[in-house]
N, C-alpha and C positions, 0 to 999 in steps of 0.2 A: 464602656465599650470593650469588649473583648477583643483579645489579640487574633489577626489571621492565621492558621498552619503555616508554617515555613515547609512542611512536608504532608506532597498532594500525592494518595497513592492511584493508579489508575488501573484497570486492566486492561490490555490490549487485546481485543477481541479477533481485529483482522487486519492483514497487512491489505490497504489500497493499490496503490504503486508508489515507488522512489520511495521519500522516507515518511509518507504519510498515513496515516493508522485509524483504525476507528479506536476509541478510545472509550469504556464504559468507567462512573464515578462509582466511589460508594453510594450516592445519592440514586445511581442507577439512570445516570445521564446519558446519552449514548451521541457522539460526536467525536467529526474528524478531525486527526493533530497532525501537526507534523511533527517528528521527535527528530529533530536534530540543533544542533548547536550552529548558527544563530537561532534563538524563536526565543521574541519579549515574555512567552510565557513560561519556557524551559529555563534552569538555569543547570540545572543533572539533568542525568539520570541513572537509576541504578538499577538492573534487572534482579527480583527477587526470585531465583532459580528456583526456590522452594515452595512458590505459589505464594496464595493469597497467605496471611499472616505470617511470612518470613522474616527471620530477622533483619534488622535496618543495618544498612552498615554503621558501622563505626565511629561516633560522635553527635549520630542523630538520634536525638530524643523522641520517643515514642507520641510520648504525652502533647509534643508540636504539632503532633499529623494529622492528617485529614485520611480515616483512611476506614477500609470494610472492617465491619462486625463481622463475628461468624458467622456464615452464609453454607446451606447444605449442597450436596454435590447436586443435586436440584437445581437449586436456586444456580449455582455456579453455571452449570449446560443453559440455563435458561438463560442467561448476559449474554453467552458465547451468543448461543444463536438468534438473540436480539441483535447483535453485532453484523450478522450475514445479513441485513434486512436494509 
């Protein structure tokens, strides 16, 4: 059995209200979070300022995550506006 990612990367497509978010996977899942602390499913977070394939911070291994492939500026507009739906 393989081990789970310790690090889930997500896009955030659209703010709902308060602190809850649509939330697109690499899998290209498209569901609401809430992104705050408390939430059993959060234990970070870190905004990757740089977009999709930014660097992780600091002590987090790559090779843990759960995260997108390269995806063209296509495919990117097309999450977004899965997001608004």
């Amino acid at each position: 059995m393989g081990r789970t990612p310790r690090i889930h990367t997500g896009l955030v497509g659209l703010h709902l209200v308060g602190d809850t978010y649509i939330i697109i996977t690499p899998d290209f899942d498209v569901y609401e979070e809430e992104l705050r602390i408390p939430n059993a499913d959060l234990t970070a977070a870190h905004c990757g300022l740089d977009g999709l394939g930014s660097a992780l911070p600091p002590g987090l291994n790559r090779r843990e995550g759960y995260s997108f492939g390269p995806i063209s500026a296509q495919q990117y507009q097309g999450l977004l506006a899965a997001s608004h739906h």
